[in-house]
Gaussian input, Z-matrix of N, CA and C with variables (Angstrom, degrees):
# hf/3-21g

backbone

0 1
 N
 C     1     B1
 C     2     B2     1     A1
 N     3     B3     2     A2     1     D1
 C     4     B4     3     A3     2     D2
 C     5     B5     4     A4     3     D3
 N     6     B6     5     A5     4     D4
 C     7     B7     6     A6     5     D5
 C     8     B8     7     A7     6     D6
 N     9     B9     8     A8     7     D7
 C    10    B10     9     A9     8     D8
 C    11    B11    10    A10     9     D9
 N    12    B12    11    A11    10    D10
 C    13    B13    12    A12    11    D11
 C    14    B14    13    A13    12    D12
 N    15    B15    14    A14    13    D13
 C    16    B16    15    A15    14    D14
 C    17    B17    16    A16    15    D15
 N    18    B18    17    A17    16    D16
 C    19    B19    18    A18    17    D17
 C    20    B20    19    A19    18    D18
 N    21    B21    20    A20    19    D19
 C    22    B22    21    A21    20    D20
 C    23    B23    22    A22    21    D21
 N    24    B24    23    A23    22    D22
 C    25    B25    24    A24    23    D23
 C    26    B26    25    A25    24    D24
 N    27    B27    26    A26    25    D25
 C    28    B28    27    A27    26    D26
 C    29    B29    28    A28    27    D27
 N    30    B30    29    A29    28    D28
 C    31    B31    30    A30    29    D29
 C    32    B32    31    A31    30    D30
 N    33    B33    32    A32    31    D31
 C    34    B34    33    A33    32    D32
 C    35    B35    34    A34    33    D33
 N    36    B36    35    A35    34    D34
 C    37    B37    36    A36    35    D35
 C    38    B38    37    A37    36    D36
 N    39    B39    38    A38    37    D37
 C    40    B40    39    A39    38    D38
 C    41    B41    40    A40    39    D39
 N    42    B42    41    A41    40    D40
 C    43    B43    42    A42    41    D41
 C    44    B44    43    A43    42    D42
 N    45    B45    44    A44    43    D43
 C    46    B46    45    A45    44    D44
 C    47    B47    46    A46    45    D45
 N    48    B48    47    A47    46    D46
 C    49    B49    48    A48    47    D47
 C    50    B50    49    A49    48    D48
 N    51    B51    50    A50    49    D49
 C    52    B52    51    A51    50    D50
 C    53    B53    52    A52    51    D51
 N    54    B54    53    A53    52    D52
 C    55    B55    54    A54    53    D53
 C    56    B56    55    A55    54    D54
 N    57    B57    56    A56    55    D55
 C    58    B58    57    A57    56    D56
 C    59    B59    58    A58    57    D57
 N    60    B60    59    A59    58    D58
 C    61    B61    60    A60    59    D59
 C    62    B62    61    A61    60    D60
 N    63    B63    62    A62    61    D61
 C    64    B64    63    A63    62    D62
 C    65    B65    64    A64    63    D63
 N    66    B66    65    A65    64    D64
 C    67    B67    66    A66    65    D65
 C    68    B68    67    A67    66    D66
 N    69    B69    68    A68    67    D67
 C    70    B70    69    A69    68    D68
 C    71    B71    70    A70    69    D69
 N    72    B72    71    A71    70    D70
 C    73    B73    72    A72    71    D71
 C    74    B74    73    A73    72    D72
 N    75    B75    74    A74    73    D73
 C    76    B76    75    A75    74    D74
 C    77    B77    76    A76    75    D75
 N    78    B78    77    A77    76    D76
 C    79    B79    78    A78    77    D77
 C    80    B80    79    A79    78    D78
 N    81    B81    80    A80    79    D79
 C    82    B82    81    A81    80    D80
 C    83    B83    82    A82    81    D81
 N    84    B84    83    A83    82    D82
 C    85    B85    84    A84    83    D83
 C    86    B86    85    A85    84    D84
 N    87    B87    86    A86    85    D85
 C    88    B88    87    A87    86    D86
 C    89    B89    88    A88    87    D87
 N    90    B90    89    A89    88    D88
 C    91    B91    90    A90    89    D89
 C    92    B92    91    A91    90    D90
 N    93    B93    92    A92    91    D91
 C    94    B94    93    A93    92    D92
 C    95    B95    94    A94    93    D93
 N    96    B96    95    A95    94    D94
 C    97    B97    96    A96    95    D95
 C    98    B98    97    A97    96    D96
 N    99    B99    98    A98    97    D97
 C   100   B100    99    A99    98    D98
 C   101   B101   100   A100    99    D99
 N   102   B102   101   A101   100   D100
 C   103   B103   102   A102   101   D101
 C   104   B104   103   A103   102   D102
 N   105   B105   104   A104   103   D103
 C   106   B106   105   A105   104   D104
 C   107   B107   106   A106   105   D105
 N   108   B108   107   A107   106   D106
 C   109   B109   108   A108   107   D107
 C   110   B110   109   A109   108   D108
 N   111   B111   110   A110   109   D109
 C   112   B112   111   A111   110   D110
 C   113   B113   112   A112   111   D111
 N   114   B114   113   A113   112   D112
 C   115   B115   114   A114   113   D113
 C   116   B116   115   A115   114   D114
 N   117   B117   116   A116   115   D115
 C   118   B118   117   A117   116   D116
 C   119   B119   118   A118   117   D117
 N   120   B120   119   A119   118   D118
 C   121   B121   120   A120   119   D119
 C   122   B122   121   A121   120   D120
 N   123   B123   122   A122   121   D121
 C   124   B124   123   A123   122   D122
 C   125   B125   124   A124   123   D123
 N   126   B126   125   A125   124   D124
 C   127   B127   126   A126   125   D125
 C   128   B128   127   A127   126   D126
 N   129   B129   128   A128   127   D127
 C   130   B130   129   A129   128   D128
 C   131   B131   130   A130   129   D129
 N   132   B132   131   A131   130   D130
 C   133   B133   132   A132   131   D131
 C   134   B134   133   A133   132   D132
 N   135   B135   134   A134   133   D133
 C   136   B136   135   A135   134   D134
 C   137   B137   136   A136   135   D135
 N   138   B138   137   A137   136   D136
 C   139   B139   138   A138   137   D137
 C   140   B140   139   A139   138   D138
 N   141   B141   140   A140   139   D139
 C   142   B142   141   A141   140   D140
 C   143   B143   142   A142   141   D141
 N   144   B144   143   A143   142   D142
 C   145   B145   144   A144   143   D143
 C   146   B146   145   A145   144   D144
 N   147   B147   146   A146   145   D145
 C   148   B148   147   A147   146   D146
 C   149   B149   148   A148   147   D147
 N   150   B150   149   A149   148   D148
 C   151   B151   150   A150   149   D149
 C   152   B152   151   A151   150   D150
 N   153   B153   152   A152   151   D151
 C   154   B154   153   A153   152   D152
 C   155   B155   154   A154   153   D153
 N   156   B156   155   A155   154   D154
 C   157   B157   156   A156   155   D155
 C   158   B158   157   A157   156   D156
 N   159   B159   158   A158   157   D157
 C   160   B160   159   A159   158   D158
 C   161   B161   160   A160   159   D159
 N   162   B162   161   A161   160   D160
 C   163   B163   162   A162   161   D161
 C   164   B164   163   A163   162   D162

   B1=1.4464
   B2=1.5256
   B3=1.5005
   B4=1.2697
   B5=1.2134
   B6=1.2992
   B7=1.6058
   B8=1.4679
   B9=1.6093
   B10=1.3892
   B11=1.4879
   B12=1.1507
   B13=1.7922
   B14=1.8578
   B15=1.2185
   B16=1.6041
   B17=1.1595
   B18=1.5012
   B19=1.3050
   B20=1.6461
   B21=1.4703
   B22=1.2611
   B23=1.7290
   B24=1.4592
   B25=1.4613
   B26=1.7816
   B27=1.2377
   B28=1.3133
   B29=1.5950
   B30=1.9391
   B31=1.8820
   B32=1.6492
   B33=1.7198
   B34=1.1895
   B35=1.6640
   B36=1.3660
   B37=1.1556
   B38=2.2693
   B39=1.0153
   B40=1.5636
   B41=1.7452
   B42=1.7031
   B43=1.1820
   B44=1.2361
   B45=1.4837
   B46=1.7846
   B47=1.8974
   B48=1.6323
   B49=1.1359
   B50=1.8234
   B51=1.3592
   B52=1.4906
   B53=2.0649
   B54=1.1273
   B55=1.5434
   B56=1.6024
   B57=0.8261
   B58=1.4503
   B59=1.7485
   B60=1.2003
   B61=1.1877
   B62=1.7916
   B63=1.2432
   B64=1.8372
   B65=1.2247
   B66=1.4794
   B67=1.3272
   B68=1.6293
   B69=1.5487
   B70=1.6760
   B71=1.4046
   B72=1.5519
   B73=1.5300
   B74=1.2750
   B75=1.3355
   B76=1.6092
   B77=1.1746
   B78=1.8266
   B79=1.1166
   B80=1.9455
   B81=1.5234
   B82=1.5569
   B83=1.3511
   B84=1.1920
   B85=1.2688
   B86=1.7027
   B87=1.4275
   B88=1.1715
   B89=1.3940
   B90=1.4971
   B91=1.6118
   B92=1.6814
   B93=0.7190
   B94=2.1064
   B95=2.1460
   B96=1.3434
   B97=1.3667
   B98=1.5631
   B99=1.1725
   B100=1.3424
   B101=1.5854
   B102=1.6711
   B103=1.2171
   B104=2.1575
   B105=1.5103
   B106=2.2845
   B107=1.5057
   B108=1.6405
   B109=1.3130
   B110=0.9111
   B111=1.5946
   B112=1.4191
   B113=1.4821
   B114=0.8652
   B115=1.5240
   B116=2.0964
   B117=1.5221
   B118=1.5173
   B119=1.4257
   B120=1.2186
   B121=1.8535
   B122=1.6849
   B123=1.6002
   B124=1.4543
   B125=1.4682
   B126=1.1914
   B127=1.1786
   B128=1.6658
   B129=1.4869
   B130=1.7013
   B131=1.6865
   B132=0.9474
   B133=1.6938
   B134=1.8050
   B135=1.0158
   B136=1.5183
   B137=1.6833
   B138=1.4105
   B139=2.0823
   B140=1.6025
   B141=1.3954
   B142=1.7566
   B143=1.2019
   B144=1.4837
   B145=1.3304
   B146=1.8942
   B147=1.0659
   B148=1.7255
   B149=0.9384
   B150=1.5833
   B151=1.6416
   B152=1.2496
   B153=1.5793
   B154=1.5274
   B155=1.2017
   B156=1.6989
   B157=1.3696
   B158=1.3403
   B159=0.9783
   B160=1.5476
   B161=1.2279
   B162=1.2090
   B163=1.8058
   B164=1.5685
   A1=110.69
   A2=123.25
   A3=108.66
   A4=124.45
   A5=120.69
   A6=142.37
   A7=109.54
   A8=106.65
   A9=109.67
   A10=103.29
   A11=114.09
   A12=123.59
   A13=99.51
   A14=114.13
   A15=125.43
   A16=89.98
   A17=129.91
   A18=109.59
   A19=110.25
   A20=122.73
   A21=146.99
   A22=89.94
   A23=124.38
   A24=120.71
   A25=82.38
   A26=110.36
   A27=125.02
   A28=88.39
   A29=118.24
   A30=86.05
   A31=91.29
   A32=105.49
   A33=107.39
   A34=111.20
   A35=134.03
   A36=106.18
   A37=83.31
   A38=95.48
   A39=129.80
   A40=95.27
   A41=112.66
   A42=112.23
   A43=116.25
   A44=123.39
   A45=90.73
   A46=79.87
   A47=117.03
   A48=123.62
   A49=101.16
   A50=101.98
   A51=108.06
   A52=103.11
   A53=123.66
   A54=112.51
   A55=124.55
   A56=99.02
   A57=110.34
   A58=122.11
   A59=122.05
   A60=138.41
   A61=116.01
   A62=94.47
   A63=107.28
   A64=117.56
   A65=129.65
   A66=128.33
   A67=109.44
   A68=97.22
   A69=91.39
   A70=121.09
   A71=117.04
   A72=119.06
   A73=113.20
   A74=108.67
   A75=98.12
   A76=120.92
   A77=118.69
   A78=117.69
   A79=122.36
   A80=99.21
   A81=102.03
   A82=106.88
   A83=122.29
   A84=116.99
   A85=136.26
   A86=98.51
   A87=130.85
   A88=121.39
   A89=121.08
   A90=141.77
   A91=93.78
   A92=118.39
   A93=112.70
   A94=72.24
   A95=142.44
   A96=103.64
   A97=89.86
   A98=132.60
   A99=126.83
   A100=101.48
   A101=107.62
   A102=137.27
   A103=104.67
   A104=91.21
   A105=87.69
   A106=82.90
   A107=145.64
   A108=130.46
   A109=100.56
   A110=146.83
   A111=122.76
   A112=127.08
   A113=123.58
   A114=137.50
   A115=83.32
   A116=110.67
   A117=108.65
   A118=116.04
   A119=107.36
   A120=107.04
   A121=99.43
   A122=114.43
   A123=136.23
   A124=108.86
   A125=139.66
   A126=145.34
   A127=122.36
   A128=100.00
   A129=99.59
   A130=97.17
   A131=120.13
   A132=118.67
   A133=121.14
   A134=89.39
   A135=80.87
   A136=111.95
   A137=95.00
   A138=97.44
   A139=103.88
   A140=124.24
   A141=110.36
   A142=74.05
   A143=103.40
   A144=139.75
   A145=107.91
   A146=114.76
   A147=125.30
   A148=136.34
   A149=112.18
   A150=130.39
   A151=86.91
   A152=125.89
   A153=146.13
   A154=114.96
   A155=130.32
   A156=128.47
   A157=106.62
   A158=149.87
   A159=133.05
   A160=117.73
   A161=104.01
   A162=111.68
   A163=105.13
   D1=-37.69
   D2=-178.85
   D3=-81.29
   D4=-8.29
   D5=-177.09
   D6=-80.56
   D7=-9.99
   D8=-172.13
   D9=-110.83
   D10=-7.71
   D11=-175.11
   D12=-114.49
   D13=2.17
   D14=-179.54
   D15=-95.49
   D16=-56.38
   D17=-147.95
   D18=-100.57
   D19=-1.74
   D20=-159.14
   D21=-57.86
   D22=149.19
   D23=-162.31
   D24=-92.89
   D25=173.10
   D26=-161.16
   D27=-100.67
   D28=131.81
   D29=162.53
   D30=-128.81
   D31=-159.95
   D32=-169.18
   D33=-73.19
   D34=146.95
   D35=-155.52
   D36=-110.49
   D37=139.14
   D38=-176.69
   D39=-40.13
   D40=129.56
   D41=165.61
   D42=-127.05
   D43=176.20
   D44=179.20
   D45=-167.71
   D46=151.36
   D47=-166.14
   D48=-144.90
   D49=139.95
   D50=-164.71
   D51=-54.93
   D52=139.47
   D53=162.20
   D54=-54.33
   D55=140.66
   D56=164.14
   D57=-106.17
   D58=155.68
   D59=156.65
   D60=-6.38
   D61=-65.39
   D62=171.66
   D63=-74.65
   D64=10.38
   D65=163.79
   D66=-123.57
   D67=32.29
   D68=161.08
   D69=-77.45
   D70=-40.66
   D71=178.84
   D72=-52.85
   D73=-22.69
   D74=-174.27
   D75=-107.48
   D76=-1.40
   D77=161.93
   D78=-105.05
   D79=2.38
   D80=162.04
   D81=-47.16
   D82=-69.34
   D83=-154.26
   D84=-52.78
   D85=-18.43
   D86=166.08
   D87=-71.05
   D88=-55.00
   D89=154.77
   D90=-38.50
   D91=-60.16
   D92=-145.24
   D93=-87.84
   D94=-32.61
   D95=-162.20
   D96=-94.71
   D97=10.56
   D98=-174.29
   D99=-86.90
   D100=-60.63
   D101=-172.09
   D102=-48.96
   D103=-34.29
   D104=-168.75
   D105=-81.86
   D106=-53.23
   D107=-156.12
   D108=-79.78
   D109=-28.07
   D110=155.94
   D111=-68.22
   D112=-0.68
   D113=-158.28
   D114=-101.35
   D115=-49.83
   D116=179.02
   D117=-76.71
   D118=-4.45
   D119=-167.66
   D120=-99.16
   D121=-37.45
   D122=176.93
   D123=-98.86
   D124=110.97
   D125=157.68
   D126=-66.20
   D127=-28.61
   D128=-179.76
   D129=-96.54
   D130=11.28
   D131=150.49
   D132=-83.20
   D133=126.96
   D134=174.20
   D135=-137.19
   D136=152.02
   D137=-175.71
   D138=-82.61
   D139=173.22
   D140=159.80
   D141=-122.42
   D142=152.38
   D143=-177.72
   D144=-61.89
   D145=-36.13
   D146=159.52
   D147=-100.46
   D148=43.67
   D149=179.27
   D150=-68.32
   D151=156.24
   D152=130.70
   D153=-87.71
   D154=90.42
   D155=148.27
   D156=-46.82
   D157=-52.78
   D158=-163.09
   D159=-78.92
   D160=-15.23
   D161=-166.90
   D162=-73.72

C-alpha cells in the first residue's frame, strides 16, 4: 500500500475562493439549472416566473 501512494504522480492540488458579487453572471446559470430539476424531482417546490438568479 505505501508503494502505491509513493509512486502516485504528484497533481495540482485543488483551490477554491469564496464568490464574489462579479461572479454572479456566471454562477446564475447553474442556480436556474439546479433550481428547474429540482423544481421536476419536487413538485411542492415551485419557481416564480421573476426570480433573479443573478441578483
Amino acid at each position: 500500500m505505501r508503494m502505491a501512494l509513493e509512486t502516485k504522480p504528484q497533481t495540482t492540488p485543488y483551490t477554491h475562493r469564496q464568490a464574489t458579487a462579479a461572479d454572479a453572471a456566471e454562477i446564475a446559470p447553474l442556480w436556474v439549472a439546479f433550481a428547474q430539476e429540482r423544481t421536476a424531482a419536487d413538485p411542492s417546490m415551485r419557481l416564480q416566473g421573476n426570480f433573479d438568479f443573478v441578483q
